[in-house]
C-alpha positions as CSV (number, residue, x, y, z in Angstrom):
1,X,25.1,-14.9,29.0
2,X,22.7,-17.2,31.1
3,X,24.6,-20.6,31.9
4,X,22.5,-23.4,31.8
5,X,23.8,-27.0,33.3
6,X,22.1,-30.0,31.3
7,X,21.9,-33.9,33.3
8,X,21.3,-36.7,32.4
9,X,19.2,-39.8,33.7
10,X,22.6,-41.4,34.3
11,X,24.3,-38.5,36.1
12,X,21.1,-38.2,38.2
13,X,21.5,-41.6,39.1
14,X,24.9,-41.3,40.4
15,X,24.4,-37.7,42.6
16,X,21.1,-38.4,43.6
17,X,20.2,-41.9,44.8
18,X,17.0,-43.0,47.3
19,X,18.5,-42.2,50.6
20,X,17.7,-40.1,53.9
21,X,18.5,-37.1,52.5
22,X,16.2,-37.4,49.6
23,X,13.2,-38.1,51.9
24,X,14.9,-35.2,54.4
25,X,14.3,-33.3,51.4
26,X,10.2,-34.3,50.3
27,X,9.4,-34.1,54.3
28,X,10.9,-30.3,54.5
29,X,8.9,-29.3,51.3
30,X,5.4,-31.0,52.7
31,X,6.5,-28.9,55.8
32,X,6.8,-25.6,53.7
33,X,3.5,-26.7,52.0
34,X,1.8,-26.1,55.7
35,X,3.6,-23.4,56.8
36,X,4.9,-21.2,53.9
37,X,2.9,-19.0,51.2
38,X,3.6,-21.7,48.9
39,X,2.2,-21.1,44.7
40,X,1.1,-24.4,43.9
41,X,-1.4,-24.2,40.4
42,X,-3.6,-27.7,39.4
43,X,-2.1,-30.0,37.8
44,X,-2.5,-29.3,34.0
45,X,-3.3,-33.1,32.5
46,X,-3.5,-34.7,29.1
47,X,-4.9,-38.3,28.3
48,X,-4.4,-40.2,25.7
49,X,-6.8,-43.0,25.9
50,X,-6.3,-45.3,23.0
51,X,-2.2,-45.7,24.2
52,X,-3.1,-45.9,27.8
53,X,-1.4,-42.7,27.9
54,X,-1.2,-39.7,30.4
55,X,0.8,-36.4,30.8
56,X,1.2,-34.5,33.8
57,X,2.8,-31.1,34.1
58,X,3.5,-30.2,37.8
59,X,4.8,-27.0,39.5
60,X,5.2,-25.4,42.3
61,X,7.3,-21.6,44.1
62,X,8.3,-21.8,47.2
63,X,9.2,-18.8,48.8
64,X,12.9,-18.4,49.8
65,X,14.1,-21.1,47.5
66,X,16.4,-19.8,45.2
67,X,14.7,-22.0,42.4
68,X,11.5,-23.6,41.0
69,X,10.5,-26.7,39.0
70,X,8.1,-27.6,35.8
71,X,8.2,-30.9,35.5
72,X,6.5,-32.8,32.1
73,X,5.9,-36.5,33.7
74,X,4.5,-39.0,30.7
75,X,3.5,-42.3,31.9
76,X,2.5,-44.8,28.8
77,X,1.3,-48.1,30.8
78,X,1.6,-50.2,27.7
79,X,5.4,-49.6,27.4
80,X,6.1,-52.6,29.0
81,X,4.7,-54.6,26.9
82,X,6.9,-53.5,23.7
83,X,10.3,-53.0,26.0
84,X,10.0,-49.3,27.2
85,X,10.0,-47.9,30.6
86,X,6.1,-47.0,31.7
87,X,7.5,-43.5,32.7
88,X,9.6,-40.8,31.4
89,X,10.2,-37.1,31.3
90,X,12.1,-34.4,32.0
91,X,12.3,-30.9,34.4
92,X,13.4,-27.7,33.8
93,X,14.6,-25.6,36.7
94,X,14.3,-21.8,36.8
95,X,15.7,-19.1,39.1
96,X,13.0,-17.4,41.0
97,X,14.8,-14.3,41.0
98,X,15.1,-13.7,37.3
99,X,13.1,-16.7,35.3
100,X,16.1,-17.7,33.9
101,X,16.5,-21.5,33.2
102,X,19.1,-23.0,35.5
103,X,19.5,-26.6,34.6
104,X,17.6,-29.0,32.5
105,X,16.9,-32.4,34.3
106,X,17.1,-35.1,32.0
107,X,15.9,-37.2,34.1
108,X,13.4,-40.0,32.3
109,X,11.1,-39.6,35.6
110,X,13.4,-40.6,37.6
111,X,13.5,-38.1,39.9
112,X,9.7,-38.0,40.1
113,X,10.2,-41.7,40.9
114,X,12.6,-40.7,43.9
115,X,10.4,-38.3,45.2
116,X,7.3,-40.5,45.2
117,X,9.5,-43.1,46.7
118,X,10.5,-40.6,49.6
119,X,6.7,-39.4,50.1
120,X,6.3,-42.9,50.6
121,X,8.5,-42.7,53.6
122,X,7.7,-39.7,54.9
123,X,4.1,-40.7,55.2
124,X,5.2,-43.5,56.9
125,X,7.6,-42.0,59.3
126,X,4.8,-40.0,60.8
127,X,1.6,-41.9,60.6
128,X,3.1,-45.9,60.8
129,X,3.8,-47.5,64.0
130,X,7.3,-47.0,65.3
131,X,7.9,-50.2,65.5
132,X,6.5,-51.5,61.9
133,X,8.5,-54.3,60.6
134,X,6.4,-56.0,58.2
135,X,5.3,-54.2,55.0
136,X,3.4,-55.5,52.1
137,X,3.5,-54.0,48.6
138,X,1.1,-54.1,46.2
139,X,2.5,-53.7,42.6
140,X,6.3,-55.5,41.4
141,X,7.2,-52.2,39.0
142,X,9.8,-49.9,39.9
143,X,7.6,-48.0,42.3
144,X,7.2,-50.7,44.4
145,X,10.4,-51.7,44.8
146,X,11.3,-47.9,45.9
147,X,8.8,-47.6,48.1
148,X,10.5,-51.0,49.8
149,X,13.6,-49.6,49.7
150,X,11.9,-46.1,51.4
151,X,10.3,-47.7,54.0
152,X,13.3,-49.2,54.8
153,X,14.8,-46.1,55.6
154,X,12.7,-44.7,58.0
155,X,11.4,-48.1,60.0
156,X,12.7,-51.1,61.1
157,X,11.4,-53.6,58.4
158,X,12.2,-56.9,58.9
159,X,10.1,-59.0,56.4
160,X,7.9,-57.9,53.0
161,X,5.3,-59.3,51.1
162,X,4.7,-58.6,47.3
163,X,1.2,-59.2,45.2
164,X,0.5,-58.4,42.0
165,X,-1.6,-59.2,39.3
166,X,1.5,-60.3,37.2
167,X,2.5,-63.3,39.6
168,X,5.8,-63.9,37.9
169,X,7.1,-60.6,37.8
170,X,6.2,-60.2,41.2
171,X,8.4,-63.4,42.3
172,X,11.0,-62.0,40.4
173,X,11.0,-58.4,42.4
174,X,10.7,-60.4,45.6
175,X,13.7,-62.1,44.5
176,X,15.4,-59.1,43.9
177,X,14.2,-57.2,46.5
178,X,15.9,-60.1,49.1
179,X,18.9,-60.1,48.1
180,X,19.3,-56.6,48.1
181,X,18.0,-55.2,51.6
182,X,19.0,-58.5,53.8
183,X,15.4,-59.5,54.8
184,X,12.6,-61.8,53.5
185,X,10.5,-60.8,50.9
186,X,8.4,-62.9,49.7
187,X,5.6,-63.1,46.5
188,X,2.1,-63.5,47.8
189,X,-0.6,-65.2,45.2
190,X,-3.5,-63.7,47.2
191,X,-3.8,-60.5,47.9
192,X,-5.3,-60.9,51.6
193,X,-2.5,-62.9,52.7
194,X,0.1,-60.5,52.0
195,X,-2.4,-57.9,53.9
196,X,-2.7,-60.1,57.1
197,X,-0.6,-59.3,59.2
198,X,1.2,-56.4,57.8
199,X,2.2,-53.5,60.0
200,X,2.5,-50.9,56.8
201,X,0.6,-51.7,53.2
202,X,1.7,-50.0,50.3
203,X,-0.4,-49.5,47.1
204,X,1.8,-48.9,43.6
205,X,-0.6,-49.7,40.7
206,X,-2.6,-48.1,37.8
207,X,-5.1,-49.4,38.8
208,X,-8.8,-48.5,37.3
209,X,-10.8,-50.9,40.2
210,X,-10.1,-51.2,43.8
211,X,-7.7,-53.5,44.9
212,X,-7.3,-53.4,48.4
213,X,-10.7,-54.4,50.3
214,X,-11.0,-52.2,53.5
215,X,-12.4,-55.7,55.4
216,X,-9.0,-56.9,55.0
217,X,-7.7,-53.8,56.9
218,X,-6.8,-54.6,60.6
219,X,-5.9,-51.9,63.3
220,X,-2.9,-50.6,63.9
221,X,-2.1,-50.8,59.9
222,X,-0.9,-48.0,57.7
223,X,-1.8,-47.8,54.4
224,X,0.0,-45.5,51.6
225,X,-1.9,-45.4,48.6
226,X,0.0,-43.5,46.1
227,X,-1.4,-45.3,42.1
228,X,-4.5,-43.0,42.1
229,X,-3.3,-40.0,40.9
230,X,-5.7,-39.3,37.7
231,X,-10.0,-39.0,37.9
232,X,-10.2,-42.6,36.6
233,X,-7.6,-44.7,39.2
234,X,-8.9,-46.3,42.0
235,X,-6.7,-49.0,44.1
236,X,-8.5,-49.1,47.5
237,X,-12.3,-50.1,48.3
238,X,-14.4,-46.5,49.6
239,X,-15.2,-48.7,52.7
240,X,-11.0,-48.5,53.4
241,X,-11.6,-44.7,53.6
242,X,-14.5,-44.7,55.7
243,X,-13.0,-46.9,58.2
244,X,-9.9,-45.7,58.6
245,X,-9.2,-43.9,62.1
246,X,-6.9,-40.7,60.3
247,X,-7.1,-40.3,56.6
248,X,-4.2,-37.9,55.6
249,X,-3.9,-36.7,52.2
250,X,-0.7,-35.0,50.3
251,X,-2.7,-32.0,49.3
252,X,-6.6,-32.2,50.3
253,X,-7.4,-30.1,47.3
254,X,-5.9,-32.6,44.8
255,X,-7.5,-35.6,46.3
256,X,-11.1,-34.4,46.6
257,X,-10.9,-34.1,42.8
258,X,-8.1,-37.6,42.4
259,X,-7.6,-39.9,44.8
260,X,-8.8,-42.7,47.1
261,X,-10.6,-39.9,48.8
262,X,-12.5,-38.7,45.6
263,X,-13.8,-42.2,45.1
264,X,-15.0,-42.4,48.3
265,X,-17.0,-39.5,48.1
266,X,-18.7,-40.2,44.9
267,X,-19.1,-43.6,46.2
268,X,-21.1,-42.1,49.2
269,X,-18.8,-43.4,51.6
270,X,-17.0,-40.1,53.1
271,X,-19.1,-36.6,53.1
272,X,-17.6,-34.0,50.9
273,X,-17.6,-31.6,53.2
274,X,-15.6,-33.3,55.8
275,X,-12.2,-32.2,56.6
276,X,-8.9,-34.0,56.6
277,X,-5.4,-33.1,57.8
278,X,-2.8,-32.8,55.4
279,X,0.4,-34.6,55.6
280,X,2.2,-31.4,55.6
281,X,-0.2,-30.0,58.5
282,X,1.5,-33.5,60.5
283,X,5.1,-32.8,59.5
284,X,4.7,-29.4,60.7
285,X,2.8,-30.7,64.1
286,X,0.2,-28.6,63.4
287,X,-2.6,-31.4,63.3
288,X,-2.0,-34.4,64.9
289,X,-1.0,-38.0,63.3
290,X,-1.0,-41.5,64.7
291,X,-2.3,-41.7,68.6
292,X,-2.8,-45.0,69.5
293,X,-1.2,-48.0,68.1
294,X,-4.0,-49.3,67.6
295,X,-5.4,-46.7,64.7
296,X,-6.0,-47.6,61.1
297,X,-4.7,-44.7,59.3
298,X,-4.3,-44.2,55.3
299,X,-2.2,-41.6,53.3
300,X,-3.5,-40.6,50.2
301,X,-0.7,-39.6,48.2
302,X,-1.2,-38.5,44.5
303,X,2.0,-36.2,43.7
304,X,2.7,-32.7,43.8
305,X,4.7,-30.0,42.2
306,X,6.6,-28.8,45.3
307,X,7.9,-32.1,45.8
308,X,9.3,-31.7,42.4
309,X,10.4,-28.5,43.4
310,X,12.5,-29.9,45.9
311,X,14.0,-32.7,43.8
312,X,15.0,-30.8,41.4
313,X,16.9,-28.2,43.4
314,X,18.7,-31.1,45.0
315,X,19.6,-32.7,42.1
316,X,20.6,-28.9,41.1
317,X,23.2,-28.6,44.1
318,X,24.7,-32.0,44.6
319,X,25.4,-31.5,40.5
320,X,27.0,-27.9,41.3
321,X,28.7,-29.5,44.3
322,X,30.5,-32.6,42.2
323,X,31.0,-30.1,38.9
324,X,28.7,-32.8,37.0
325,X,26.7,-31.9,34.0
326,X,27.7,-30.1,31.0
327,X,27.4,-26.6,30.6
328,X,25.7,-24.6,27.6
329,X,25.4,-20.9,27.1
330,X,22.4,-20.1,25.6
């Protein structure tokens, strides 16, 4: 009888926390994305407008991986507002072999946060500066304080600046944020002066207008743009895209349609034909990443289903490995 192991968000917590193994773990699966027969369908989506509500489902079979993910990722951006989470959700993880389910992930989306946290570092292990010690983050929710603690991971950051339309809350995550990783950050009330100066600028919102202005983009910067991820988001100016030295995008197919790089298309500011490298394609040093200091390059990151492949058949293996879980026989 088929043996499935269910976790919760708190058990998830506990076996699989933001560190380098996580991000070993997204970087390996962009890698496979580029050089593996990987099954990756569109993204099936639901929106429901009138609660400022959307619903992804994302998945993705990656040949010789004992397992694959569907993952059902609500995000509700009025949550906040009455005392929920923005995000939530769950994954189910099936053997490739047989279809069987293997495990249910109860995870709230925190997993998909984890993964989107360590996409965040993987982009800018291979496209920032080696030396990039100043970050700014724009957005004080839980993404953005992942993606701090990501970048942090992978590059020596020193000092980080926080904007966000919600001033308060973003002097309360810089507050936060300080204490925890041992280096300044500080909240910004502008925008452009968090941007100054900054070796790696990351982008966490919803939001539906640009937010990021490419004049305020200097060379040498990185920029990870991971909010748009639906038709209708939009956090950085066209004119960033068009004046960036490497655009890179998570999967080239998904951004053409969502994205910073569909905007700038419709916008008139890239062609629609041109092509980009995929962050994968760089992982696997197939195309070539970063070649100057002195480059402006931007990651377009909008979420996939083989990173939640690979989450989930992490969270799957450190759970077998600590005997956490419960069991149920279906």
């Amino acid at each position: 009888m088929p043996r499935i192991t269910i976790l919760t968000e708190r058990q998830l917590r506990q076996i699989v926390p933001l560190d380098l193994r996580a991000v070993q773990c997204v970087e390996d699966a962009f890698r496979s994305l580029a050089t593996k027969a990987v099954a990756m369908p569109p993204i099936l989506r639901l929106d429901i407008p009138e609660h400022r509500g959307e619903v992804d489902v994302k998945t993705a079979y990656v040949p010789d991986l004992d397992g694959f993910a569907i993952k059902i990722s609500p995000g509700f951006f009025n949550n906040p507002n009455i005392g929920l989470p923005s995000t939530s959700g769950m994954m189910v993880l099936l053997s490739s072999q047989t279809g069987v389910v293997q495990a249910l992930l109860l995870d709230n989306g925190y997993l998909t946060n984890v993964r989107t946290a360590a996409a965040g570092a993987v982009a800018a292990k291979h496209l920032a500066r080696k030396d990039a010690s100043v970050a700014a983050v724009f957005g004080a929710g839980t993404q953005a304080k992942l993606q701090l603690r990501a970048l942090a991971l992978v590059r020596p950051i020193s000092e980080a600046r926080i904007w966000a339309r919600n001033a308060s809350k973003a002097r309360t995550a810089a507050r936060e944020l300080s204490a925890e990783l041992g280096f300044p950050v500080t909240a910004h009330p502008e925008p452009t002066d968090a941007v100054a100066g900054s070796h790696i600028i990351v982008t966490t919102t919803p939001a539906e207008q640009p937010i990021l202005s490419g004049a305020w983009l200097e060379p040498g910067q990185h920029v990870t743009a991971m909010g748009s991820d639906a038709e209708h988001k939009n956090e950085l100016d066209p004119a960033a895209i068009a004046k960036a030295d490497l655009y890179i995008a998570d999967s080239l197919r998904q951004t053409r349609c969502f994205g910073e790089l569909h905007h700038a298309i419709s916008a008139g500011a890239v062609a629609a034909d041109l092509g980009f490298p995929e962050l994968g394609e760089i992982v696997a040093g197939s195309k070539m990443g970063r070649k100057s200091e002195m480059q402006l390059s931007i990651a377009d990151l909008t979420g996939s289903g083989i990173q939640d492949t690979a989450i989930a058949i992490l969270a799957f293996a450190r759970a077998e490995a600590a005997g956490a879980g419960s069991a149920f026989e279906s």
